[in-house]
Structures are given as structure tokens and as C-alpha cells.
TORTORNU-640158 format. One record per residue: x, y, z of N, C-alpha, C in turn. Coordinates in steps of 0.02 Angstrom, whole numbers, plus 50000, padded with zeros to 5 digits. Each point is the difference from the previous one (the first is absolute). Layout:
<recs>
XYZXYZXYZ...
</recs>
This chain:
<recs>
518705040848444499285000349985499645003450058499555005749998499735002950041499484995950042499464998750032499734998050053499415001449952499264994949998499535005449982499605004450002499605006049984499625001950043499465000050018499715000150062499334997550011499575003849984499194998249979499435003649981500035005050042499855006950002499735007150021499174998150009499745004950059499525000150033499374999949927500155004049947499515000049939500004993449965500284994850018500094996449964499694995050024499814998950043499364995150059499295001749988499744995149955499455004049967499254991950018500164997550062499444993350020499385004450011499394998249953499265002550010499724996550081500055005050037499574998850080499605004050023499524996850025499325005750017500024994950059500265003650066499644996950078499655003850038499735006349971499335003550029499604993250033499775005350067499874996450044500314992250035500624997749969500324995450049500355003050060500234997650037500484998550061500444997249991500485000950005500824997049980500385000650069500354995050013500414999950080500714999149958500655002750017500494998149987500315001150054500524994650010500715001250069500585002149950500314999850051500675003049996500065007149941499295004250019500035004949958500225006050002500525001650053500485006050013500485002049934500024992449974500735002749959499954994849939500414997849927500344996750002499074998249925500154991150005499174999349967499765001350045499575002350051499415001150019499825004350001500735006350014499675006449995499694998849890500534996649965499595004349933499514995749995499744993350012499404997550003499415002350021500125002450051499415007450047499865002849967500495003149958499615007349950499954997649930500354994349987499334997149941499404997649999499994996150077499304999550007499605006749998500155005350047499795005550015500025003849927500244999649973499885004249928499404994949950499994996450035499424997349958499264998950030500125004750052499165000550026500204996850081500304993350018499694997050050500315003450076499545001450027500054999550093500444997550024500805002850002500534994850019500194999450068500034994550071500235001150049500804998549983500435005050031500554997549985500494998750047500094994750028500494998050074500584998950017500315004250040500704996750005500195005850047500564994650050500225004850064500385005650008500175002449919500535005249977499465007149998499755003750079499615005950002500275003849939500595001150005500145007649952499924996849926500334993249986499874999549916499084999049998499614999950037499374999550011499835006849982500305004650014499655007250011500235001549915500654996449960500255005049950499484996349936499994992650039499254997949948499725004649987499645002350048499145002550007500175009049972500595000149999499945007449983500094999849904500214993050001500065000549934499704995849940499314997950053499484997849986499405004749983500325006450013499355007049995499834999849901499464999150018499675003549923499814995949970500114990949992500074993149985499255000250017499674996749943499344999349988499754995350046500234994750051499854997250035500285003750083500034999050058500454999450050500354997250036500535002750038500514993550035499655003350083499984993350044499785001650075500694996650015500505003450056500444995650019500124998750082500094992650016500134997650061500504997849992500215001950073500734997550027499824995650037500144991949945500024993850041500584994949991500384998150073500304993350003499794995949973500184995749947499704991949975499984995350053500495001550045500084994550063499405001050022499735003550021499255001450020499484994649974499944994050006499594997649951499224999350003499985002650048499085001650027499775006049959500475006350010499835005949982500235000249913500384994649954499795000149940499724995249983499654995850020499364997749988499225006249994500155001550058499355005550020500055005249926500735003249981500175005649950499894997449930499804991749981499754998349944499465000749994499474999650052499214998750000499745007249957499554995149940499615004549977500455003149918500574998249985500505001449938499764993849947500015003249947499844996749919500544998449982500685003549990500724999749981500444998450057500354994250003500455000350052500804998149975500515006550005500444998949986500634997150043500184994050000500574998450063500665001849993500245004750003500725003449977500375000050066500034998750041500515004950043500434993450040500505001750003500804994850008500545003050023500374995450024500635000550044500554995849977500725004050012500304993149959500655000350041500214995650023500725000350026500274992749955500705002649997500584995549959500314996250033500004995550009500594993350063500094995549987500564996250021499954992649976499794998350059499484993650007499514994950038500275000350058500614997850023500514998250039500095006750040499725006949968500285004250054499205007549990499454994649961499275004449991499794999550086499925006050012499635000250075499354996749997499724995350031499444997750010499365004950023500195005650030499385003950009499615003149922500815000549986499835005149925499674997049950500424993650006499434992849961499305001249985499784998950083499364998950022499745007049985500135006650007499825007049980499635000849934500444997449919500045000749948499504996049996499884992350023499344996449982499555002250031499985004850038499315002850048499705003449944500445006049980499695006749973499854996049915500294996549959500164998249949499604992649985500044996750046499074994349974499825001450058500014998950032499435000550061499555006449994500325006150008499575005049985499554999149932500234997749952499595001349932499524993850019499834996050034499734993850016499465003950030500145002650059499455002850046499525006949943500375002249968499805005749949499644998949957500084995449969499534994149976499354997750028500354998050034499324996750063499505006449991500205008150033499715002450003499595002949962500244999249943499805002349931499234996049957500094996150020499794993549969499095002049971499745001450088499344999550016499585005649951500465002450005499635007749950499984998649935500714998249983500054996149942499484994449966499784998050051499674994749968499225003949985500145001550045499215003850017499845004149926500435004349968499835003749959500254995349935500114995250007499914994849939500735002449956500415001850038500505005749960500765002650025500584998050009500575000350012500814998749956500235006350033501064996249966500144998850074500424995449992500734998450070500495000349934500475006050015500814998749950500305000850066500554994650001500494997150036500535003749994500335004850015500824999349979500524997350022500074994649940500384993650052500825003649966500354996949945500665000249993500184994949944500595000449949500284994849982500384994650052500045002750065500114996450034499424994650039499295002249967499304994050013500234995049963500435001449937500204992749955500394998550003500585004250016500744995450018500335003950054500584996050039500215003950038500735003349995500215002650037500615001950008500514998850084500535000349983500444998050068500025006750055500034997950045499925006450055499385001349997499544998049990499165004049996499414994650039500314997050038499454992850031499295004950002500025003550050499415001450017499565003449972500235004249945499595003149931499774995849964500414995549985499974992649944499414997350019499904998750070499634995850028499325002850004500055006850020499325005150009499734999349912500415002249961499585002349928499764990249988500514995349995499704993849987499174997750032499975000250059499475001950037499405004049967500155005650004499505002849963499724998949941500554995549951499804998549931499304993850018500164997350067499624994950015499205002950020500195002650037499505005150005499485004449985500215002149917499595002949972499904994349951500174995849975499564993749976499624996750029500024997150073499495001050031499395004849978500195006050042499455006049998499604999449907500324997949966499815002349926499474991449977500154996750037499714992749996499055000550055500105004350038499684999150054499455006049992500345006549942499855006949995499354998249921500284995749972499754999249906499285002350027499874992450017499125001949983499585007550059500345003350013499695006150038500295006649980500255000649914500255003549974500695003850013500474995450047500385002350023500664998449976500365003449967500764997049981500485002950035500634993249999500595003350024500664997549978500255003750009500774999349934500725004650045500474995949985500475003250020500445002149943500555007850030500345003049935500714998950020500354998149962500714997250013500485006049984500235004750000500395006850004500624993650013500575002849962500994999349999499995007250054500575000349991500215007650035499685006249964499645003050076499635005449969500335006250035499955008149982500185003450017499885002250082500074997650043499385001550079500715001550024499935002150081500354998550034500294995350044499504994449983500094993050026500844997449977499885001149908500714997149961500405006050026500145006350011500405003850026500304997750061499494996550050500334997450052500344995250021500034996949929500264993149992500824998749994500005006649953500805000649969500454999050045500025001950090500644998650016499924993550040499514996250019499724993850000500314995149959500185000749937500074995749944500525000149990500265005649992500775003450000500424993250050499815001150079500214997050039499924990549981499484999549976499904993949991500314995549968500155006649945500454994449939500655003049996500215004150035500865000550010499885006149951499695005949966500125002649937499905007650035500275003049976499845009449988499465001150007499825005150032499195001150004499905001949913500525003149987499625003149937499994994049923500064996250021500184993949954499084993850011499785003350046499504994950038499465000949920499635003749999499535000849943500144996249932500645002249982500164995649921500124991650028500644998750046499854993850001499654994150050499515004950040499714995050018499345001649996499735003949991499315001450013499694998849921500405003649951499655000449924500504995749972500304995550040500414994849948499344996149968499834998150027499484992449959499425002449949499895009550011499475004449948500415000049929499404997949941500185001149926499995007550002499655006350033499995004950001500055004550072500844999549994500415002050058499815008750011499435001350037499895005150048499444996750064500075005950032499374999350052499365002049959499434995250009499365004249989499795005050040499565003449989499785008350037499204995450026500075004850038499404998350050499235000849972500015003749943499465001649973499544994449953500734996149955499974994749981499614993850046500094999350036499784995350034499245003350015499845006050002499485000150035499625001949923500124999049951499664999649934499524993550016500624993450005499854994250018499495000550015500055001550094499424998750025499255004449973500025004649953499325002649982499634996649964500594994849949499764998249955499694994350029500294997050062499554992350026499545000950058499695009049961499375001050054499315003449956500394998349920499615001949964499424994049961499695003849995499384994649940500274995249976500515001149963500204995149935500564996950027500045000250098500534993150004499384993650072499385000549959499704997450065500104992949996500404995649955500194994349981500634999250016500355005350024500624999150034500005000450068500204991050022499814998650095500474995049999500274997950054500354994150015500915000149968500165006149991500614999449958500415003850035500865000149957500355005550012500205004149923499975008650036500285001649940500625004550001500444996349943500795000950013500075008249978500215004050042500595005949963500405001750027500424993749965500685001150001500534999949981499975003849943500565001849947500114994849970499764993650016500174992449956500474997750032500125000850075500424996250042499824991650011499424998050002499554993750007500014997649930500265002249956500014997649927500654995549980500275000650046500904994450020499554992950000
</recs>
């Protein structure tokens, strides 16, 4: 049985008008953030787009030309957490995308790397938040989309410190979405299975090692074993998602997660 295939760029058809918003997204070099950037950006809004990858920064912005909105891009560390606080102030849309992932079992996870992954991955989206907030409130009017993981709802072995970062954040933006209601502000996280980035590319010989198997064996049985619909999603997909939970007709959607993931969470 063939694999199936995913929607084509014509086939993403969410009604968005963010003329005149501001949209912040991280981890927007590559992967979802770069295609979240230029959906926001194709739909009108002012996108800052951050992340410490200068050159995938530059192939954004060149291929952000003509897009009815614009991309501005900074090259920022998340560890930085003063200077992305400061890089939220004044954003309507705030997208939290950007992550790190190393594979280990507990017993041999480096503790710096630990502490790294929860910096950039809640802590950063915490302070981003924070920063976000005031404007937000101010203009009676805001999204926070989270990108947490199927791993915000369940976990997996070898993954402590991802597990722990996306769980966190699920906490997090329920919070923010409890605290956000009455100042027109919602926030929601999007649960992505394996998506096409280079994150899951970097994983394969990680996993490989982990579970004794072939690198080339890693994808079917461990990554898309538990998906009713065994492929990777595409990056675009996900950033459909997020248009649609920055549009009009999801301002009743706050405090949740939303699953895509092939129906892996459906076990």
C-alpha cells in the first residue's frame, strides 16, 4: 500500500486577513516556522521572524519577496531571555515554534542539555509571553499558538527533556488562555506527530542507536509505528493549523490542544 499523499500548496485554502497585525514567530529559519512566517506573511501580517540560523534567516526573507504582508528577520538565541522578552513587545500574533531535541536514556541525558531544551522550549515561550501580553491586552486583541507536540500528551522513551519541555508548555498556555479570556486573548497549543523539518531528520541516527535498529528502519518502526496514517506531515500543514487559530471563526478556541497526528493519540 502506498503512503498517502499530502495536500499541495493549492489546497490550503483558511480565509485570513492580518493586515495591519504583527506576528513574532521563533524558530523561523526552517522547518514550521519558516512555513508559518509566510503564511502569516501571505496573509497581510508584519512578521518578526527569530532564530539563530543567519543564513536560513536570509533564505526566509528572500523568499518572503512579493507576500502581501512582510518578514523582518533577527538572529536571536532563545537562551537570551531578556532579549526575547524585549523581541515580543508590541506583537498581536505570537507563534512559539522553535525546539531542540536530543535522544538518551535518563541515565546517560547530559544535564546541561536537559537544562538547555527547557530554557529555549518553556522558559523562552514564558518570557515571550510575558512580553507579549501588554500590547495584547491593550488592543483588546491577541493569538499565543504554542507548538507543543504529541509528545505535550504522551511521552516517549529516550526523550526526558522534550517530554518534559512540551508537557510544560501545555501547562502554560492554559494558564496564558485562563488569564488571556477576558482581554481578548487566546491561546492554544498544536500537537504535530512527525513532521517533515530537520529536527525529525536529526533524529534518525539518535533512535537508530537507541533502539538497536538500522537507521533506515527508524521512520516505519518507530517514529510512524503508533500513526493510523503512516507518513510525516509537511510543514505547511501545520502552519494551515496555525492560520486557522488566528482567524475570526476560532476566537472560542483557548485553553486546549490540537492533535495532528495522523491518529497516533487515537490508541
Amino acid at each position: 500500500m502506498s503512503a498517502p499523499t499530502p495536500p499541495g500548496p493549492h489546497d490550503l485554502s483558511v480565509s485570513l486577513d492580518l493586515g495591519g497585525r504583527t506576528a513574532l514567530v521563533t524558530g523561523a529559519a526552517g522547518g514550521i516556522g519558516r512555513a508559518c512566517a509566510l503564511r502569516l506573511a501571505a496573509a497581510g501580517a508584519e512578521v518578526r521572524a527569530l532564530d539563530r540560523d543567519a543564513d536560513g534567516l536570509a533564505a526566509l526573507a528572500r523568499r518572503a519577496e512579493g507576500l502581501r504582508g512582510t518578514v523582518e528577520t533577527r538572529t536571536l538565541d532563545l537562551t537570551d531571555l531578556d532579549a526575547a522578552e524585549s523581541a515580543a513587545a508590541g506583537t498581536d500574533v505570537l507563534v512559539n515554534n522553535a525546539g531542540l531535541q536530543l535522544v538518551r536514556p535518563i541515565q546517560e541525558f547530559p544535564p546541561q542539555a536537559f537544562h538547555t531544551v527547557l530554557t529555549v522550549m518553556l522558559e523562552a515561550p514564558f518570557r515571550l509571553i510575558r512580553g507579549a501580553l501588554p500590547h495584547m491586552y491593550a488592543r483588546g486583541w491577541g493569538r499565543i499558538v504554542n507548538i507543543s507536540s504529541v509528545h505535550g500528551i504522551r511521552a516517549s522513551a529516550y526523550k526526558s527533556a522534550y517530554v518534559a519541555a512540551k508537557h510544560g508548555l501545555e501547562g502554560l498556555s492554559k494558564t496564558a488562555a485562563l488569564e488571556g479570556a477576558p482581554h481578548g486573548v487566546t491561546s492554544v497549543c498544536v500537537n504535530p506527530g512527525y513532521v517533515r523539518t530537520p529536527l525529525v531528520e536529526r533524529q534518525l541516527a539518535d533512535q537508530a542507536a537507541a533502539h538497536g535498529l538500522p537507521e533506515d528502519r527508524v521512520l516505519s518502526e518507530v517514529m510512524l509505528r503508533e500513526a493510523a496514517i503512516r507518513r510525516l506531515a509537511e510543514p505547511e500543514e501545520v502552519a494551515e493549523a496555525v492560520a486557522y487559530l488566528c482567524s475570526p471563526h476560532a476566537s472560542f478556541i483557548t485553553g486546549t490542544s490540537v492533535a495532528l497526528d495522523g491518529g497516533w493519540t487515537a490508541h
